[in-house]
TORDRENDREN-773506 format. One record per residue: residue number from 1; residue in three letters; x, y, z of N, C-alpha, C in turn. Coordinates in nm, 3 decimals, m for minus. Each point is the difference from the previous one (the first is absolute). Layout:
BEGIN
  pos  code     n_c1     n_c2     n_c3    ca_c1    ca_c2    ca_c3     c_c1     c_c2     c_c3
  NUM   ALA        X        Y        Z        X        Y        Z        X        Y        Z
...
***
This chain:
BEGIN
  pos  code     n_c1     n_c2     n_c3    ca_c1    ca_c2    ca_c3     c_c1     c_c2     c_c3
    1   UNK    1.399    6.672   m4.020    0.008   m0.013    0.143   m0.142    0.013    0.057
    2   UNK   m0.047   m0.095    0.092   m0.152   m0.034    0.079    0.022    0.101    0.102
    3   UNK   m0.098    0.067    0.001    0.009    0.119    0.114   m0.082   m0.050    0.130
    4   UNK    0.015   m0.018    0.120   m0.062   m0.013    0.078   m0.084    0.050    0.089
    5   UNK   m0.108   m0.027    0.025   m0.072    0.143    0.081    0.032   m0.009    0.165
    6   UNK   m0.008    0.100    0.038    0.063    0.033    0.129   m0.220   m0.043    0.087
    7   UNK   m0.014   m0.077    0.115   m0.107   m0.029    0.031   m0.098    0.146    0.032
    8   UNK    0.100    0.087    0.054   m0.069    0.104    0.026   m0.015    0.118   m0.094
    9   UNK    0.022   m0.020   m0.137   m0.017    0.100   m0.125   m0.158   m0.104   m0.035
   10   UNK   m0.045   m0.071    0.050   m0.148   m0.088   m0.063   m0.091    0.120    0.057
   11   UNK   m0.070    0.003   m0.106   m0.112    0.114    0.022   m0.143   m0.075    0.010
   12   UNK   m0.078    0.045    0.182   m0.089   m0.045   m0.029   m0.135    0.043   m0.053
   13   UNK   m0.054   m0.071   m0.099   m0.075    0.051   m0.067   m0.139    0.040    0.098
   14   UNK    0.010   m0.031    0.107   m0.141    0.049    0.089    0.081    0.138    0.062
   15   UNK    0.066    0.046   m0.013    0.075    0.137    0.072    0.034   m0.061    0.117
   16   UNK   m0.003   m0.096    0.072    0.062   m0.029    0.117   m0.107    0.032    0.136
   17   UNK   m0.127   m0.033   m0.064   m0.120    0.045    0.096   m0.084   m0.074   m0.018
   18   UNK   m0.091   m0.018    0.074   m0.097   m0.146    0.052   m0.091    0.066   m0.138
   19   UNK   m0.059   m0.142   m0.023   m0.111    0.049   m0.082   m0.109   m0.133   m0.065
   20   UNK   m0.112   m0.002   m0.022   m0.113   m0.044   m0.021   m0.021   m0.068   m0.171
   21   UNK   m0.009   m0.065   m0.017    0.003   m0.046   m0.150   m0.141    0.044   m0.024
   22   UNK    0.017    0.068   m0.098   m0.171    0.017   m0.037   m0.036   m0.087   m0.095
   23   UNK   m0.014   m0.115    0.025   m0.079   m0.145    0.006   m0.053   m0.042    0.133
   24   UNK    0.021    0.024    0.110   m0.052    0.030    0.102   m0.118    0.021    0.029
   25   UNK   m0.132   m0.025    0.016   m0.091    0.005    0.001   m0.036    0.084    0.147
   26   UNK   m0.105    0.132   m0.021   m0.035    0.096    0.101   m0.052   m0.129    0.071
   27   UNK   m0.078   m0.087   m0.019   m0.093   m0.054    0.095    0.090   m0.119    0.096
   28   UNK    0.099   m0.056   m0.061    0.102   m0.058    0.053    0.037    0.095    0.154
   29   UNK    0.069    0.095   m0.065    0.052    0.110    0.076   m0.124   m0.011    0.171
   30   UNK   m0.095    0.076   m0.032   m0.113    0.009    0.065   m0.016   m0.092    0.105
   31   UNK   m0.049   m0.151   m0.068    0.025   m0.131    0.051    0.080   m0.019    0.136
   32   UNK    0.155    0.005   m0.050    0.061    0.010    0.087    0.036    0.091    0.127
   33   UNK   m0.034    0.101   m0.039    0.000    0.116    0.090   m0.138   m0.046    0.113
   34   UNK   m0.121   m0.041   m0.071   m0.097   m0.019    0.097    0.033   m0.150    0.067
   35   UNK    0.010   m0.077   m0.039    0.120   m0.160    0.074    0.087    0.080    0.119
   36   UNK    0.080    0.055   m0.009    0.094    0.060    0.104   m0.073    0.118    0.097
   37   UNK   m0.110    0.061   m0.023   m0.089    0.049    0.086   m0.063   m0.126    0.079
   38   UNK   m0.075   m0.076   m0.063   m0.082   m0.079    0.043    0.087   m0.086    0.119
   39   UNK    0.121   m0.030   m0.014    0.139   m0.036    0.052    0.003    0.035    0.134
   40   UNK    0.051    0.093   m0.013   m0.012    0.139    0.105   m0.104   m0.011    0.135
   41   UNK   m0.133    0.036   m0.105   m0.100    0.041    0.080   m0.032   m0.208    0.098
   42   UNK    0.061   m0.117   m0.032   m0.053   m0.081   m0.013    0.145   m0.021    0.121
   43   UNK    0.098    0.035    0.024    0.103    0.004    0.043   m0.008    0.070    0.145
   44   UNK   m0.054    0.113   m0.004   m0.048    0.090    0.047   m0.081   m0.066    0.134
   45   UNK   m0.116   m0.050   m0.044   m0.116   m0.030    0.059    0.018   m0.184    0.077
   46   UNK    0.097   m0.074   m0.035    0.041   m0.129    0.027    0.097    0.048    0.141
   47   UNK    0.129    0.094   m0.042    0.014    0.051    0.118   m0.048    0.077    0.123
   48   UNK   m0.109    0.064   m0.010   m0.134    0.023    0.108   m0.073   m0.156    0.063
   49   UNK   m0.024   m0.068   m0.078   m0.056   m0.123    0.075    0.079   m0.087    0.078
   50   UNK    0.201   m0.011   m0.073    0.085   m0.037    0.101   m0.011    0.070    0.102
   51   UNK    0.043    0.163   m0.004    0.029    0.025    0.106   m0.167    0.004    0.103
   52   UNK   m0.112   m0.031   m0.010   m0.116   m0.021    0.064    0.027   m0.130    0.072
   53   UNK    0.013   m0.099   m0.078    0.026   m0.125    0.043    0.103    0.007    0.124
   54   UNK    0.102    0.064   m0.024    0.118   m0.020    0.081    0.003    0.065    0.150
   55   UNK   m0.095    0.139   m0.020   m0.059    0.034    0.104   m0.119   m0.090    0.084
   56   UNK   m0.068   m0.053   m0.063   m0.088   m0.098    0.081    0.097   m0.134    0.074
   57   UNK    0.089   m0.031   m0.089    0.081   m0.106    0.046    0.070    0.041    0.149
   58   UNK    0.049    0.111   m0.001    0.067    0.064    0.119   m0.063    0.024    0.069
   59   UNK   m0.099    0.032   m0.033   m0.110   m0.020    0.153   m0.034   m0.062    0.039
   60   UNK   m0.071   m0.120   m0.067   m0.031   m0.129    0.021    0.108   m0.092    0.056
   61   UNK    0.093    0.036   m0.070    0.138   m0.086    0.124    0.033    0.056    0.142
   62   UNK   m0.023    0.101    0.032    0.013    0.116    0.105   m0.137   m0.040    0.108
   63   UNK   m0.137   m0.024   m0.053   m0.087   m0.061    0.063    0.040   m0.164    0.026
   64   UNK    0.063   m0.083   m0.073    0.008   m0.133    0.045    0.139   m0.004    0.078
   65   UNK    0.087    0.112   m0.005    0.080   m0.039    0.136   m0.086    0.013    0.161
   66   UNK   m0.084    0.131   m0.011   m0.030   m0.001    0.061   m0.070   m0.090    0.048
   67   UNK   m0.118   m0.052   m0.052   m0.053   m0.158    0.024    0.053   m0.109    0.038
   68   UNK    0.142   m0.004   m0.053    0.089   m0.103    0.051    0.062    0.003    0.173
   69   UNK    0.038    0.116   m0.006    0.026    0.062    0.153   m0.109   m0.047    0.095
   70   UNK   m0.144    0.017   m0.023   m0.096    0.008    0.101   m0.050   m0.177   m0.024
   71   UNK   m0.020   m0.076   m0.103    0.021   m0.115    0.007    0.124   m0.074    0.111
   72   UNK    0.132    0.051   m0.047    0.077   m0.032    0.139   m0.038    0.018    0.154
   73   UNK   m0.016    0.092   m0.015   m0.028    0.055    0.133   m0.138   m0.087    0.050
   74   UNK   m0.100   m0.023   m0.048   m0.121   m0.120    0.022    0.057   m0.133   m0.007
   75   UNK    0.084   m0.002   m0.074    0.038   m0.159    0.037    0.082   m0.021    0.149
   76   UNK    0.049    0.105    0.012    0.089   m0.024    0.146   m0.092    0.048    0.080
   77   UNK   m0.111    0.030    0.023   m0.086    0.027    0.064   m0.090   m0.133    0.031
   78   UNK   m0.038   m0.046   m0.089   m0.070   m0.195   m0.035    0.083   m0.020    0.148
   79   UNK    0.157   m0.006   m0.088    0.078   m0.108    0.084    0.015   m0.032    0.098
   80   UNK    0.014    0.177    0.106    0.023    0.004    0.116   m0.162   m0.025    0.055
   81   UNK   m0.100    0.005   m0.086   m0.090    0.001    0.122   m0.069   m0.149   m0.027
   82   UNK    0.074   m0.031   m0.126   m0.026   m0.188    0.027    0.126   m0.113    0.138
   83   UNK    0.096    0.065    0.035    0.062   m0.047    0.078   m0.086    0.056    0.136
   84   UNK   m0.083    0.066    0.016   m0.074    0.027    0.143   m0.098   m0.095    0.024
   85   UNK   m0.026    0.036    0.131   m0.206   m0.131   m0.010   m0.062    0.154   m0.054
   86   UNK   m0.109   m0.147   m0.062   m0.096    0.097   m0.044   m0.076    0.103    0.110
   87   UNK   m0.073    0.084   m0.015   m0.030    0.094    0.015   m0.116   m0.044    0.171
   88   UNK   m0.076   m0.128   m0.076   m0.107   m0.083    0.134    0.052   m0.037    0.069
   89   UNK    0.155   m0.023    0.049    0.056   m0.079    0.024    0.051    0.035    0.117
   90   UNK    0.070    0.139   m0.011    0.051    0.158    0.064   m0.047   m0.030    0.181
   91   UNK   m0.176    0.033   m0.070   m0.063    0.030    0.143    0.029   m0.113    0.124
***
C-alpha cells in the first residue's frame, strides 16, 4: 500500500525562514543596497525640484491673472476714449 503524504507533514528544509544562499556574493549584496540608496536619495531630490517648479508655476499664474485683469481694464479704457474727440479737439 502507497502511503501518501499529507502537504503539511513536508518539512521545510530552510526551517520556514527567509534566508540567503551563500553563493551570494557580499559585493552583490552591497551593490544593491547602494542602487536603492542612490534611489532614494535621487527620488528624494527630483521631488524638491517638482515641488520648486510647482511653486513658481503658481505664482507665475497668479501674476498673469493679474496682468490679464489690468490688460482688460486698458483695453476698455482705449475704447471709451477712442469713441470721444480727441483731446485738441475738446477746446
Amino acid at each position: 500500500m502507497i502511503k501518501r503524504s499529507d502537504p503539511d507533514d513536508v518539512v521545510d528544509p530552510a526551517g520556514g525562514e527567509w534566508h540567503i544562499d551563500k553563493r551570494v556574493p557580499v559585493a552583490l549584496i552591497v551593490t544593491l543596497l547602494f542602487q536603492a540608496a542612490v534611489g532614494l536619495i535621487w527620488a528624494t531630490r527630483l521631488e524638491a525640484r517638482v515641488g520648486y517648479l510647482e511653486q513658481n508655476y503658481a505664482q507665475a499664474r497668479i501674476i498673469a491673472d493679474e496682468d490679464h485683469e489690468r490688460l482688460i481694464r486698458i483695453d476698455a479704457r482705449v475704447a471709451t476714449l477712442a469713441g470721444q474727440d480727441p483731446p485738441a479737439q475738446r477746446r
